[in-house]
C-alpha positions as CSV (number, residue, x, y, z in Angstrom):
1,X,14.6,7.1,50.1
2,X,13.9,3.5,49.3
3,X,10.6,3.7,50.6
4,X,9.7,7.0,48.5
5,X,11.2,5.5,45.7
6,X,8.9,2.0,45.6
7,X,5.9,4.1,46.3
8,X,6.9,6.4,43.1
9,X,7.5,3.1,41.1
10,X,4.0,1.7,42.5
11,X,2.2,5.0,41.5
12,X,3.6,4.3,38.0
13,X,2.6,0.8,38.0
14,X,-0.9,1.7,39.1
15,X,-1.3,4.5,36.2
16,X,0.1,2.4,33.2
17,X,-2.8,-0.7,34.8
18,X,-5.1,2.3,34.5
19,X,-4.0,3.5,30.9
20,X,-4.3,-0.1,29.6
21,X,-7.9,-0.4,31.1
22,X,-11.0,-1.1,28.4
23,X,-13.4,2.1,28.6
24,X,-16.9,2.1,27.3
25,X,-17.7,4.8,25.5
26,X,-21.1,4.2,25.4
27,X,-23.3,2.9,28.3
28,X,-26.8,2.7,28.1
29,X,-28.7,4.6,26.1
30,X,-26.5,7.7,26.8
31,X,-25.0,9.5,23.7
32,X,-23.9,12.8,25.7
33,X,-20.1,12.6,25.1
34,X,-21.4,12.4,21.1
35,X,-22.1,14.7,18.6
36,X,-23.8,14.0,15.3
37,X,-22.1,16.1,12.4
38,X,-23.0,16.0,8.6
39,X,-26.2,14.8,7.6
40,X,-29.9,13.9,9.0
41,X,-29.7,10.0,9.6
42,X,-30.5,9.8,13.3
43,X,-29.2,7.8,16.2
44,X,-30.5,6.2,19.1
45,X,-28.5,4.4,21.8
46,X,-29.9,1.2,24.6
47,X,-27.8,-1.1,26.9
48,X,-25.1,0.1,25.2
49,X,-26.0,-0.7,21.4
50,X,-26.0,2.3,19.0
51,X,-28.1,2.1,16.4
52,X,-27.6,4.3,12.9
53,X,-30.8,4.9,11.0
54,X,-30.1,5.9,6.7
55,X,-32.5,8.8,5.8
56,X,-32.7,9.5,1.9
57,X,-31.3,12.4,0.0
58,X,-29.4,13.5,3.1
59,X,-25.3,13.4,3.0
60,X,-23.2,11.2,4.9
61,X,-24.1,11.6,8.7
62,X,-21.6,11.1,11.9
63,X,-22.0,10.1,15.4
64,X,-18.5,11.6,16.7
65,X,-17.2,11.9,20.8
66,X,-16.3,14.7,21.7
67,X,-13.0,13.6,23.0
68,X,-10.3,13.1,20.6
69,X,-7.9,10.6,20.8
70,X,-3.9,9.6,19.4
71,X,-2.8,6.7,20.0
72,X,-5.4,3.8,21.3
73,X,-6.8,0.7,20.4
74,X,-10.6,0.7,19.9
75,X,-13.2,-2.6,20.0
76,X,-16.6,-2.4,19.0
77,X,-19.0,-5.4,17.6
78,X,-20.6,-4.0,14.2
79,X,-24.1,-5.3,12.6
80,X,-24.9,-3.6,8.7
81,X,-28.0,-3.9,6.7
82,X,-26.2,-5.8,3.7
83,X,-27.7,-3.2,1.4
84,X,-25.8,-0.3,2.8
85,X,-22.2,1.1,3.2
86,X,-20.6,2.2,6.6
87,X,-17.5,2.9,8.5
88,X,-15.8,3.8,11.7
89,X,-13.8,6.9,11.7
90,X,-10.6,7.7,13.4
91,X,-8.0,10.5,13.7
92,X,-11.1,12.8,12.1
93,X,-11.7,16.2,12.3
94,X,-14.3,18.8,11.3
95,X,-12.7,22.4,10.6
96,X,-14.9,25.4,9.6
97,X,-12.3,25.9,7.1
98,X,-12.0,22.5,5.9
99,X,-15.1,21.9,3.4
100,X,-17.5,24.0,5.6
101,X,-16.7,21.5,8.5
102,X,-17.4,18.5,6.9
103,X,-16.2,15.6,8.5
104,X,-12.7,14.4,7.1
105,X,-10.2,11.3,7.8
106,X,-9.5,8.2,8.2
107,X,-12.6,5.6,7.7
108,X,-12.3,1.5,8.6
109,X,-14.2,0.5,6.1
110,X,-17.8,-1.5,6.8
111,X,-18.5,-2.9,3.6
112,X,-21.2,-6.0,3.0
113,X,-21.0,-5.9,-0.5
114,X,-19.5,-8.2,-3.0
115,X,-16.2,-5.8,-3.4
116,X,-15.8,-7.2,0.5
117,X,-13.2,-4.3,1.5
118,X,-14.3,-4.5,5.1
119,X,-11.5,-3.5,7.4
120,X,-9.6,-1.2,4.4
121,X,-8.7,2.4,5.2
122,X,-10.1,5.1,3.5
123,X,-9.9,8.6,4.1
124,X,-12.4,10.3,4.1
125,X,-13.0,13.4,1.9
126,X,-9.5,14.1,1.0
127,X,-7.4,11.5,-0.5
128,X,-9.8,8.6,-0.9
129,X,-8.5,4.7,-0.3
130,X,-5.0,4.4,1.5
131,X,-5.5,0.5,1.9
132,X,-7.5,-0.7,0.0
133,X,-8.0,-4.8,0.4
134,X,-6.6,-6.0,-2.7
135,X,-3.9,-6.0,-1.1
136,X,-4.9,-8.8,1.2
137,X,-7.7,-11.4,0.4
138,X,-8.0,-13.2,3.3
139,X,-9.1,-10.0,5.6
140,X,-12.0,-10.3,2.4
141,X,-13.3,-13.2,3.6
142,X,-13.3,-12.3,7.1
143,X,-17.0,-10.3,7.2
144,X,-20.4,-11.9,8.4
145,X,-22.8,-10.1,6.1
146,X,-25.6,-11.9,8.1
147,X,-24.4,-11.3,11.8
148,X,-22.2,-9.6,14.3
149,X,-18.5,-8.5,13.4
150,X,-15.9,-7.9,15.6
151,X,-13.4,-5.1,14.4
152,X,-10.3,-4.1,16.6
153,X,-8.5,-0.6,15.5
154,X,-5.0,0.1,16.9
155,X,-3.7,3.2,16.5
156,X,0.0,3.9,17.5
157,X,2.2,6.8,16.3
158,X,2.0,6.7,12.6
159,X,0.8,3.1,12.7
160,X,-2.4,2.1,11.9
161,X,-3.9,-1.1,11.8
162,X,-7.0,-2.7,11.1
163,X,-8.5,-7.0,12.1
164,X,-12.1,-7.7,11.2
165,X,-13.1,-10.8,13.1
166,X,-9.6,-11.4,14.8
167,X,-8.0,-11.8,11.1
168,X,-5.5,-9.3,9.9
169,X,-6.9,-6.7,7.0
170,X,-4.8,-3.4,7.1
171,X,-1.7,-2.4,8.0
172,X,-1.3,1.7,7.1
173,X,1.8,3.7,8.1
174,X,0.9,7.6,8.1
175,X,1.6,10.8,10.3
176,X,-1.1,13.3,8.5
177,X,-3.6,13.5,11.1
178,X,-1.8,11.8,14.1
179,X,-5.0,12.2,16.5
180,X,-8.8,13.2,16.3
181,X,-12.2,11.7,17.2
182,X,-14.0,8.4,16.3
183,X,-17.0,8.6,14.5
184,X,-20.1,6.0,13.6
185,X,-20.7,6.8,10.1
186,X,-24.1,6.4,8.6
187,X,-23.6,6.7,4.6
188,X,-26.0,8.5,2.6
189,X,-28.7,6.4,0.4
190,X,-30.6,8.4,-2.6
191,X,-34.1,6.3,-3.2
192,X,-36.9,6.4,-0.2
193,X,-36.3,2.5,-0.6
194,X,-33.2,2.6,1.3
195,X,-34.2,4.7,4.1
196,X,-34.9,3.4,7.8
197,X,-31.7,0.5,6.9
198,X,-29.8,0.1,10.1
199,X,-26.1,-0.1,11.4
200,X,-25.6,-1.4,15.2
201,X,-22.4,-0.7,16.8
202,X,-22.4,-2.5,20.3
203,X,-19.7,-3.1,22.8
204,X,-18.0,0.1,21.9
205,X,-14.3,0.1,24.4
206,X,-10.9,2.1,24.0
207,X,-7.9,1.7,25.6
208,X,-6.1,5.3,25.2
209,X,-2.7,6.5,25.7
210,X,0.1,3.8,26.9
211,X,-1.1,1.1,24.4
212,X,1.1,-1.9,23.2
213,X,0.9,-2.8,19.6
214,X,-0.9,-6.5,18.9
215,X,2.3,-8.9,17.2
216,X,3.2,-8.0,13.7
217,X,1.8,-9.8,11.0
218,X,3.3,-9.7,7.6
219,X,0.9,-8.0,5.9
220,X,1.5,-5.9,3.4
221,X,2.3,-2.0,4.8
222,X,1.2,1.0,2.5
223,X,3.6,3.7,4.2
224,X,3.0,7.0,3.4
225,X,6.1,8.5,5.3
226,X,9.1,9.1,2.5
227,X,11.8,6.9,2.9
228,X,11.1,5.1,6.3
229,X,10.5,2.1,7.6
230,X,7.4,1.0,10.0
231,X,8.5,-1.9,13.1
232,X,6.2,-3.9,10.8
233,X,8.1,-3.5,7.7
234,X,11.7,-4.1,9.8
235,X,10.1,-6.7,12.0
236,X,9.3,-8.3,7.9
237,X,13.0,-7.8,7.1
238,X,12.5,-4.9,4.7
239,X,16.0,-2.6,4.4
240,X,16.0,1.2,2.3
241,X,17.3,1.1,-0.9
242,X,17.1,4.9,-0.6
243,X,17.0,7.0,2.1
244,X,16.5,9.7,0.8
245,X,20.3,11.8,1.2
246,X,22.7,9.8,-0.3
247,X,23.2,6.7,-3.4
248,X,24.8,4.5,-0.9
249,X,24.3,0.6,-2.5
250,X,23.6,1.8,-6.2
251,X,26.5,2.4,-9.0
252,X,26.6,3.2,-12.9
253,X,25.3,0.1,-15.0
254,X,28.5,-1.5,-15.7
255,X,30.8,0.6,-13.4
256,X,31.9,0.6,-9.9
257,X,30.7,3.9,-9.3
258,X,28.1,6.0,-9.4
259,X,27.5,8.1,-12.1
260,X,28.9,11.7,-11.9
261,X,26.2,13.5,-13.7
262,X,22.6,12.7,-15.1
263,X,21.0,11.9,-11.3
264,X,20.9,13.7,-8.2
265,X,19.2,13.6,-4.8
266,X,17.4,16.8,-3.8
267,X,14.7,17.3,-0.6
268,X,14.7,13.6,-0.1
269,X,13.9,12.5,-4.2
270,X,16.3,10.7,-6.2
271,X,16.0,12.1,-9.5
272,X,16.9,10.8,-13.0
273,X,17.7,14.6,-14.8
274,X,16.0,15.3,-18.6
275,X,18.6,14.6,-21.5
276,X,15.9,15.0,-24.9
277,X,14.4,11.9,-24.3
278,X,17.9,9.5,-25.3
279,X,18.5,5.9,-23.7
280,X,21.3,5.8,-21.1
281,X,23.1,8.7,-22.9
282,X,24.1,10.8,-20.1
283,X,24.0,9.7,-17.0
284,X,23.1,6.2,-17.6
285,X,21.2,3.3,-15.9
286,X,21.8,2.8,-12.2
287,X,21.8,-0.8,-10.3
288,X,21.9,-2.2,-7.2
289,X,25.2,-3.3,-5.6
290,X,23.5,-6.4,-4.3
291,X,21.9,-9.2,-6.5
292,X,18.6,-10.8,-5.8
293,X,16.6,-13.8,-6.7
294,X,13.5,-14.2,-4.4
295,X,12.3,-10.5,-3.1
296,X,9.6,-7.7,-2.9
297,X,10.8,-4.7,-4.2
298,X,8.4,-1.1,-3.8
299,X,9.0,2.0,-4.6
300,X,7.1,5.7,-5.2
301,X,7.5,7.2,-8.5
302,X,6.7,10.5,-10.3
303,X,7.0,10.9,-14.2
304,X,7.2,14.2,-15.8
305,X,4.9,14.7,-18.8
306,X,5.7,12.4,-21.9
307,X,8.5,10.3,-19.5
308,X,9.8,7.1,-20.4
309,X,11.7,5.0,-17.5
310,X,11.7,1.6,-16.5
311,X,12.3,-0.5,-13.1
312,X,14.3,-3.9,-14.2
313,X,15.0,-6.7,-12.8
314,X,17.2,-9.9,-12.9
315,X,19.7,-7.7,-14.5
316,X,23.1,-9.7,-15.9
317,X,25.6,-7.1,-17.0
318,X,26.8,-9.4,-19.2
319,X,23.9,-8.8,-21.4
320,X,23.4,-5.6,-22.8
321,X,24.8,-2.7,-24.8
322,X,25.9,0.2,-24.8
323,X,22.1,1.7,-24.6
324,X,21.1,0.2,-21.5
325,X,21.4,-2.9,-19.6
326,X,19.3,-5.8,-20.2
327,X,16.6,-7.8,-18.2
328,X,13.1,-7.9,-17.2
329,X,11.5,-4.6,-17.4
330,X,8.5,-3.1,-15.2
331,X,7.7,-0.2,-17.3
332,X,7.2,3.4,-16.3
333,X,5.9,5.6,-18.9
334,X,3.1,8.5,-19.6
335,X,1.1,6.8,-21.7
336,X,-1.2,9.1,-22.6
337,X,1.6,11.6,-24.0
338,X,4.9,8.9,-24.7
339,X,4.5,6.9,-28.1
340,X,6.3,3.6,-27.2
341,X,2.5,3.4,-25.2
342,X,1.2,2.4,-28.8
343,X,4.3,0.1,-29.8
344,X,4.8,-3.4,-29.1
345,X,1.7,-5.9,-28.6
346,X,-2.0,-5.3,-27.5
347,X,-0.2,-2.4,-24.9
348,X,2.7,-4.3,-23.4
349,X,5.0,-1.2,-23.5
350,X,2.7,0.8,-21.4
351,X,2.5,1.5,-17.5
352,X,3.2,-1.6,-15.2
353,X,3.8,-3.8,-18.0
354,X,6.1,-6.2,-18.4
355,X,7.9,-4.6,-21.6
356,X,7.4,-6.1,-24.9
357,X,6.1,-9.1,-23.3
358,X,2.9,-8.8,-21.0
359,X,0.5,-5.7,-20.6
360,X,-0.8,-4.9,-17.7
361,X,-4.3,-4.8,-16.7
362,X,-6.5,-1.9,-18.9
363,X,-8.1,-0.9,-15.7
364,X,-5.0,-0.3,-14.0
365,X,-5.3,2.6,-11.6
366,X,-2.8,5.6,-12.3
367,X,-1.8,8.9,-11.6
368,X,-1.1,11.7,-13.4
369,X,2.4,13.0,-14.6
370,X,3.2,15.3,-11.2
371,X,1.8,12.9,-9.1
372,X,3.3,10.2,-7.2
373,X,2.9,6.6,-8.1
374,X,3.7,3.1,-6.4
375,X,5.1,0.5,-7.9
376,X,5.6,-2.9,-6.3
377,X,7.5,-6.4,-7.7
378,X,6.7,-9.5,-6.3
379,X,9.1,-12.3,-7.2
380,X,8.7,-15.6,-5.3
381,X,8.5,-19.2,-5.8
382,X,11.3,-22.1,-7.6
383,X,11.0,-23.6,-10.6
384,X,12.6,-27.0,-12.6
385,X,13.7,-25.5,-15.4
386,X,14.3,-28.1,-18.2
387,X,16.1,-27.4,-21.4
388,X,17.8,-29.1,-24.0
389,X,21.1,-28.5,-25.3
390,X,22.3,-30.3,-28.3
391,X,21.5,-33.8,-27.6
392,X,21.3,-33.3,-23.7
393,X,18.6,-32.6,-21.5
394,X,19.9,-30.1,-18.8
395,X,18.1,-29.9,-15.4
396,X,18.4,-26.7,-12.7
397,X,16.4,-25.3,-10.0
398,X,16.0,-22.0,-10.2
399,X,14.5,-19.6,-7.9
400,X,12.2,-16.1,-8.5
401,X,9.7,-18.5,-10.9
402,X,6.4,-16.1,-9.8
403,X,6.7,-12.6,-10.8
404,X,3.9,-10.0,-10.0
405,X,3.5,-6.5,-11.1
406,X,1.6,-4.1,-8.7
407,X,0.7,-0.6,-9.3
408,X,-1.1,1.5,-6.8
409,X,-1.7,-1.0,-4.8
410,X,-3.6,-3.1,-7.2
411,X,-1.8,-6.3,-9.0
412,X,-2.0,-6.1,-12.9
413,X,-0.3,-8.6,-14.0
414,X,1.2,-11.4,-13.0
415,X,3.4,-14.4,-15.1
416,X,5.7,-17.8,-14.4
417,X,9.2,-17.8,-15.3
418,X,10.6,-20.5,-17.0
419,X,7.6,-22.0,-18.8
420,X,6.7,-22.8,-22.4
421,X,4.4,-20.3,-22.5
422,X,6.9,-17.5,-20.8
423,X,9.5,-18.6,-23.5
424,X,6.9,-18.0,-26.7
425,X,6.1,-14.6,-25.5
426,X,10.1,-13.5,-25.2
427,X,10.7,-15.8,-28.8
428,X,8.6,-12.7,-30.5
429,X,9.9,-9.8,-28.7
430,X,13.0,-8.1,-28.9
431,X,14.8,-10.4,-26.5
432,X,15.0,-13.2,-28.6
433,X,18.4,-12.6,-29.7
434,X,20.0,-13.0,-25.9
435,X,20.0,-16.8,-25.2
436,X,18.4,-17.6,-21.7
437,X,16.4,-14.5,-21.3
438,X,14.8,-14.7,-18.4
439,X,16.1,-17.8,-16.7
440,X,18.4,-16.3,-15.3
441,X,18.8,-17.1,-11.3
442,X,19.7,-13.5,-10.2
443,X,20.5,-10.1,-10.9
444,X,20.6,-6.4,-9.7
445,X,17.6,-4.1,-9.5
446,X,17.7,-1.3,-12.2
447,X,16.8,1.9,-12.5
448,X,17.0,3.6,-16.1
449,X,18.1,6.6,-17.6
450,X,15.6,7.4,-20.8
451,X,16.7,10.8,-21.1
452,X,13.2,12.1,-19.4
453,X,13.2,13.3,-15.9
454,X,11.7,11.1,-13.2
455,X,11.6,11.1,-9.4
456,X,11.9,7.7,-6.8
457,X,11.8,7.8,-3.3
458,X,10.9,5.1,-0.5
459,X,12.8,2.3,-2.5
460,X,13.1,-0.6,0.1
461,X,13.3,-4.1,-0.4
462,X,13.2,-7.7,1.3
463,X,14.4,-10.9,0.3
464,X,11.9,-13.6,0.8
465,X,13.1,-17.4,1.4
């Protein structure tokens, strides 16, 4: 028996060596375990090197295996014309009843242009970019435009994640499509100018089922799955504020409990319930039970047509009235249909702003009423604040001094508590009449109650030292 056992236990051995094996998937110039969907652009393969060949006014052409794959981790050494566009596809599939078989999921992104996205996910043909690199500026300077680039794509579960010259660009957390082929995409150009531009792929090696994720970095995760958490994002220290069945860690503004009517949690959505449109008049504002100072805060969020809501922050309870709780303010709103979107200054009620005080960026990308959002705070860094009170000059550290606003994965604004500049902005807005707006250390997160439904889901949060 022990003798049958070692041998089992020496088979197993032997096949998890084999699964963690590198496998070409190209050796020289053989291309029969490939297919070429989409367009015309052509392919040729020696010692191993594919080479991608643009021809004008054709659509975007695929080089895919024929072998699909779930979980793996993929290498391959990339070389673009800096003129053109390109990708490697994973997970992908091409369905007769998907778009007449066009080719559809997720892309690594190849790009030599000055946007520098190389290594983002995009999906291709269906929901566009799921990471795109504003969300991390050092993978942005990781490209060679003028040589060789090394990309490693790992591929575990719902994780996927993304380096471009052994520096970490994306880290996306999604079970849509969890396997399907890998493709060499040549992008379609329009003028005879840009045809006969070449990508190279070379070195192409996968190690399939049985591989180990690479150490976590602490990127920033775009998780699509409702109201989990990646190992990335718990290996960062991210908890659920939500998890989508019960209001565990939340109570009424100003109470100890939660409130009995005006919210309610229904197929994994917390829901703030329609009330005409009134400020904290039925069910009321809900905060956190914690307090925070330094933290990242995201969430998803859907407005109904014409919604008004808010996300606040640094919340005292002390301040206030009976309308709603006071404090910063991350604004949620339909600005196209709500008109607080024209009040205030130069559009510093609307989406993503900070309200009454900052607007956030014009090109701000949103989606419509219906459609979920994601918003994200930032709040990091300590500042000396310095104030004077009668004759005295008071002193204090305070943390939470850098505050950024992101929505959709884009930053739109971004300010400094505790400066001159911060305090002129608050002295003409409606918070001048509570003394200290703003400074204050910490405070609850807040969720409001303006009387017009809106959903939230995926709330989680980290505090950052």
């Amino acid at each position: 028996m022990k003798i049958r056992i070692s041998m089992v236990a020496l088979m197993l051995l032997a096949f998890s060596a084999q699964a963690q094996e590198w496998q070409l998937l190209v050796e020289g110039d053989d291309l029969s375990q490939w297919t070429r969907l989409g367009g015309e652009a052509t392919y040729t393969a020696s010692d191993g090197t594919v080479v991608g060949t643009t021809v004008a006014g054709t659509p975007n052409t695929f080089l895919a295996t024929n072998k699909t794959y779930g979980d793996f981790a993929l290498s391959v050494e990339v070389y673009v014309d800096p003129e053109i566009n390109s990708g490697i596809q994973i997970r992908s599939e091409s369905k007769s009843d998907y778009m007449n078989g066009r080719v559809h999921g997720y892309q690594i992104e190849i790009d030599p242009s000055p946007r520098a996205w190389s290594g983002g996910v995009y999906e291709e043909a269906r929901r566009g970019w799921l990471y795109p690199l504003s969300l991390n500026e050092n993978c942005r300077q990781a490209f060679n435009v003028d040589g060789w680039n090394l990309y490693y794509i790992e591929a575990i579960g719902p994780s996927i994640r993304t380096w471009v010259n052994n520096v970490p660009c994306s880290a996306l957390y999604d079970d849509l499509t969890p396997s399907g082929f890998i493709a060499l995409q040549v992008h379609s150009v329009s003028g005879a100018d840009m045809a006969g531009r070449e990508v190279r792929w070379r070195d192409i090696r996968i190690k399939g089922e049985g591989v180990g994720p690479r150490p976590w970095t602490d990127n920033y995760v775009v998780n699509l799955v409702p109201n989990t958490l990646s190992e990335q994002e718990k290996a960062q220290g991210f908890a659920l504020l939500f998890d989508g069945q019960s209001t565990s860690g939340w109570r009424g503004a100003g109470k100890e409990t939660f409130p009995e009517k005006g919210w309610r949690v229904e197929s994994g959505v917390l829901i703030v319930e329609a009330s005409g449109g009134a400020e904290a008049a039925y069910g009321g504002d809900i905060v956190t039970v914690n307090e925070y100072s330094t933290f990242e805060l995201s969430l998803d969020f859907k407005l109904s047509e014409g919604a008004n809501s808010g996300i606040k922050y640094f919340i005292t309870e002390q301040y206030g009235s009976d309308a709603s709780a006071i404090g910063l303010e991350y604004q949620l709103l339909d600005d196209a249909r709500h008109p607080d979107a024209t009040q205030g200054t130069a559009g510093n009620r609307t989406l993503a702003s900070l309200y009454d005080l900052i607007p956030a960026d014009k090109d701000k990308t949103v989606r419509k009423p219906g459609e979920w959002n994601r918003a994200r705070l930032v709040v990091i860094g300590k500042r000396l604040d310095e104030r004077v009170i009668g004759n005295r000059l008071e002193q204090k550290w305070f943390s939470g001094a850098h505050v950024e606003h992101w929505l959709n994965d884009r930053k739109v604004l971004e300010y400094e508590r505790g400066t001159q500049a911060f305090d002129a902005l608050v002295a003409r807005s409606k918070y001048v009449v509570w003394e200290g707006f703003g400074h204050w250390p910490e405070g609850h997160i807040l969720l409001q109650d303006h009387g017009d439904e809106t959903h939230f889901r995926s709330i989680k949060i980290r505090r950052i030292e």
